[in-house]
N, C-alpha and C positions, 0 to 999 in steps of 0.2 A: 504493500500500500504506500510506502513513504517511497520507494522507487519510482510508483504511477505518479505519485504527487510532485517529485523533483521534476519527473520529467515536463509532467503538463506545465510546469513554472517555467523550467527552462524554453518550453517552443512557443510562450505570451512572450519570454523577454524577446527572444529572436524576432519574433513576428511584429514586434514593437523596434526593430531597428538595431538592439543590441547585435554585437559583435567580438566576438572574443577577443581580449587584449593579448600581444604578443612582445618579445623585447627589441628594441630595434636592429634589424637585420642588417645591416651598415653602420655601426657606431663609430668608423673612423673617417667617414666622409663629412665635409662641411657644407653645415647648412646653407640652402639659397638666404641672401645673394653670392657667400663663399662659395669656390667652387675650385677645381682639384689640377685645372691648366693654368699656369703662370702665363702662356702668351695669349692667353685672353681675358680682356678685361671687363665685368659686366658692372655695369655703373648706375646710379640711380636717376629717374628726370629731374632736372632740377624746378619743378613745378611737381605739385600735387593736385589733380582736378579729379571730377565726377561726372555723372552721367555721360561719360565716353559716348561719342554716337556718330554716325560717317555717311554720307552721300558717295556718290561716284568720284568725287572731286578734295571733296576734303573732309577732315577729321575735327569735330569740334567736342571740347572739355570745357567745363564751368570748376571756374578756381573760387577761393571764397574775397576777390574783389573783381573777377574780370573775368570773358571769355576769350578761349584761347582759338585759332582758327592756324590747323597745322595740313601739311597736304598727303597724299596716300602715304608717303616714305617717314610722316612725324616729324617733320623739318615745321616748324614756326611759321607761318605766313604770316598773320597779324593778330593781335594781342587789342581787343576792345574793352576798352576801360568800361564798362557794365556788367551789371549782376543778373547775368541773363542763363532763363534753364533751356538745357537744349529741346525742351521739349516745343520751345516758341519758334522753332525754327523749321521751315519747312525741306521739302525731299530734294527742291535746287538752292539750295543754303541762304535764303532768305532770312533773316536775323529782325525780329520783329519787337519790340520792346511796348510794355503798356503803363504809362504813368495815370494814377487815379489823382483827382483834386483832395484828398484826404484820407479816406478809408479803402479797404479793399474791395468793398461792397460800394464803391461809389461811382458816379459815371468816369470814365477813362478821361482826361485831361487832354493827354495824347497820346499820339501813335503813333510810335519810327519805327521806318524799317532800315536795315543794313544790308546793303548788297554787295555780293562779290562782285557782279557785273558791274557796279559803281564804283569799285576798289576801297570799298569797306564802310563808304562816307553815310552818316546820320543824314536820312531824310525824314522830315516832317508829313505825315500821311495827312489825307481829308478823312473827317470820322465823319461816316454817313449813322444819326438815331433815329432810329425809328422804337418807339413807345407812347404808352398812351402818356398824356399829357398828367401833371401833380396835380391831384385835388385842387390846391392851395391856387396854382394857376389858370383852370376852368375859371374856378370862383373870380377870381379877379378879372378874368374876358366878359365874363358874363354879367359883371355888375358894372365897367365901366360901358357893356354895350346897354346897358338898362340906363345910367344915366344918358349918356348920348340921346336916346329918343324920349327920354322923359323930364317933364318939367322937373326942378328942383323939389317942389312941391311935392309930388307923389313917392311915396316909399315904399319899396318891394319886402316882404315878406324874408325873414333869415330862411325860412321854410318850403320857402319856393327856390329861393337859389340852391340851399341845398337838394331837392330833388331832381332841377336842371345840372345840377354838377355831377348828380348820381347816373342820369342818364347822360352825360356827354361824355362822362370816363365811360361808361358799358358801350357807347357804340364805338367810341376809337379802342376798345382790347378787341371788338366783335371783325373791327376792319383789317387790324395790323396783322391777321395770317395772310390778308388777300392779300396787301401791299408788300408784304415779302413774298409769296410767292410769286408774282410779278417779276420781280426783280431775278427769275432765275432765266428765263430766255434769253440774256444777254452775257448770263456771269459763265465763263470759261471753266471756273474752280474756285471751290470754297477752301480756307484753313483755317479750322478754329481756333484760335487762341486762348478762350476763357470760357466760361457758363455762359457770359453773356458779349462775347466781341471774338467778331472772326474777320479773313483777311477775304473779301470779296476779289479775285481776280478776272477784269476784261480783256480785250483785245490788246487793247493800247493804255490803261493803267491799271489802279491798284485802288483800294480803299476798305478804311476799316468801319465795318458794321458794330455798333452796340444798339443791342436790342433785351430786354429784360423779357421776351418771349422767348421760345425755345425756336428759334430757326432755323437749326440744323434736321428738325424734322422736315423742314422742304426742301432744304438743300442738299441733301446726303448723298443726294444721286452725283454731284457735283464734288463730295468732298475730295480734297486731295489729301495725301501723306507727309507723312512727317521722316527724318533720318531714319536709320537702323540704328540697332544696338551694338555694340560693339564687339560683344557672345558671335558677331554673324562672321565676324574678322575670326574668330577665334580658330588657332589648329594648334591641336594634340601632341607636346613632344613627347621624343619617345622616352617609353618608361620600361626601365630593367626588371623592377621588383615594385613594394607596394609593401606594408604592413599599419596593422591598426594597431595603436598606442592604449588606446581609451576610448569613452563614451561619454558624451554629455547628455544630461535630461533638458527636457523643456517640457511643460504641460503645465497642469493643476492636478486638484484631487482626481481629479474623472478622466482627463482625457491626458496623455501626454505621450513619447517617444523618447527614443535614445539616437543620438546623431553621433557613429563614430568618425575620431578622427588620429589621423595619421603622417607618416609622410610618405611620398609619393618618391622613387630614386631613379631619378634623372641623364639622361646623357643629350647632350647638344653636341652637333658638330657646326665647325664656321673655317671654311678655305682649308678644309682637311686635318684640321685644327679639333682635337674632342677632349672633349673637360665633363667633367659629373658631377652632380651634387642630390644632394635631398630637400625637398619641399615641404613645409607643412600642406595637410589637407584636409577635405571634412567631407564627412561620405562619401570618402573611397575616391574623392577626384580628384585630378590630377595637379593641384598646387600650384602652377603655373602654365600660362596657354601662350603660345607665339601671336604675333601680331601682324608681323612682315618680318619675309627672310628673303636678302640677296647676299652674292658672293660674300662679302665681307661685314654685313652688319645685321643685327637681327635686335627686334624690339620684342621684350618679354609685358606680360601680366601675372601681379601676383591676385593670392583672393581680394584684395583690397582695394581691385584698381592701380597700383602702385607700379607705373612703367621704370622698364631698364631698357640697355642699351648693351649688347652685346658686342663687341668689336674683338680685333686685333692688336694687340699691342705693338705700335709701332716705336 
């Protein structure tokens, strides 16, 4: 009985991710970024950035004061002083920035975009709104169109403007699906930007919509994309061995798993040049992915995002 019971304990912990711990398999090898060739040297970027993500053209990283715009090879092209996520940027590296007058909940102020095909330069966009108009500003058309045709004498009811304010908000939320959808027979391609502001593109310009309707349900047919992830660059070096270290938990009372990890052991070659080392890793992968490999240089990823620079020691 106490046999049946270990075992059914031991194939919950498995089937929950555990993995049996082993000792390390290579204890004389140095860990990444050390590594076991003297004529190669792998180096660190000297920038740290995020959400890595890449068009056909170029490589864009958000640092924590600026974005960075580097080209297929990871060479620098230009460094924009704003705190821009790449996710604002579209699939031909449009760089699109949204300032609010105050809050983030508030209307857009403005709208720049950055282009490559402009050589990086801040343009000031036209913000097309379309919304129903504030309470606050009904009320006030409607009482100066009520003085305008009436004597000073005569006074309108608080009660009656309120129910003409109530019905001039309901017919403009009733109109604003037709008027954006309208607006789709000419538009080339939508990019959304936020909940409520997307990049309307035509023939011959650009312009950004804020609307507090949902407007991408008319224009979806129209949406365009955004970069790729950087996981899309990613390729597998090769790996000699592998062992698991440990197990971490994550859960609660009720629900939880075990995530082993380990290190991954490595071999890289560069101009017939091979060096080894070991990687940390977590659920059995591989610790480190390549980025781009030519003859004599190769760009690494650790789990953290964290690029190197494989070379030759000259």
């Amino acid at each position: 009985m106490k046999n049946i019971f270990y075992g059914v304990f031991l194939l919950l912990i498995v089937s929950c991710g555990y993995r049996t711990p082993e000792e390390d398999k290579h204890p004389d090898l140095p860990i990444f970024p050390e590594h076991t060739n003297a004529s190669i040297q792998i180096t660190p970027f000297s920038w740290e950035g995020n959400g890595l993500q890449f068009n056909d053209n170029y490589i864009f990283a958000s640092t924590h004061k600026s974005l960075l715009v580097l080209d297929r090879k990871f060479n620098r092209v230009k460094e924009i002083d704003e705190i821009v996520s790449t996710h604002s940027i579209d699939n031909e590296g449009q760089v699109y920035i949204i300032t609010r007058t105050d809050d983030v909940m508030s209307d857009p102020k403005e709208v720049y975009k950055i282009s490559p095909d402009n050589n990086f330069v801040k343009e000031k966009m036209e913000v097309l709104i379309m919304r129903p108009r504030e309470g606050v500003r009904i009320r006030d058309s409607i009482t100066a169109a009520f003085k305008n045709k009436q004597s000073t004498n005569e006074a309108v009811s608080d009660s009656l403007i309120d129910s003409l304010v109530y019905v001039a908000f309901n017919k403009e939320r009733e109109e604003l699906p037709l008027r954006i959808k309208k607006l789709e027979d000419d538009i080339v391609a939508v990019f959304p930007l936020d909940n409520d502001v997307s990049i309307l593109k035509y023939k011959d310009k650009e312009v950004a919509l804020f609307s507090t309707y949902n407007h991408m349900d008319f224009l979806k047919d129209k949406r365009s994309g955004g970069l790729k992830p950087i996981r899309e660059l990613e390729k597998r070096p090769t790996s000699f061995d592998k062992v698991v270290l440990g197990n971490s938990f994550s859960g609660n009372h009720y629900v939880g798993g075990y995530t082993p990890y380990g290190f991954n052991y490595i071999e890289l070659t560069l101009d017939n040049e091979v060096t080894r080392f070991k990687a940390h890793n977590s659920n059995n992968g591989d610790g480190v992915h390549i980025l781009y490999k030519s003859k004599d240089t190769m760009i690494l990823k650790d789990t953290r995002e964290k690029l190197y620079y494989v070379t030759l020691k000259k």
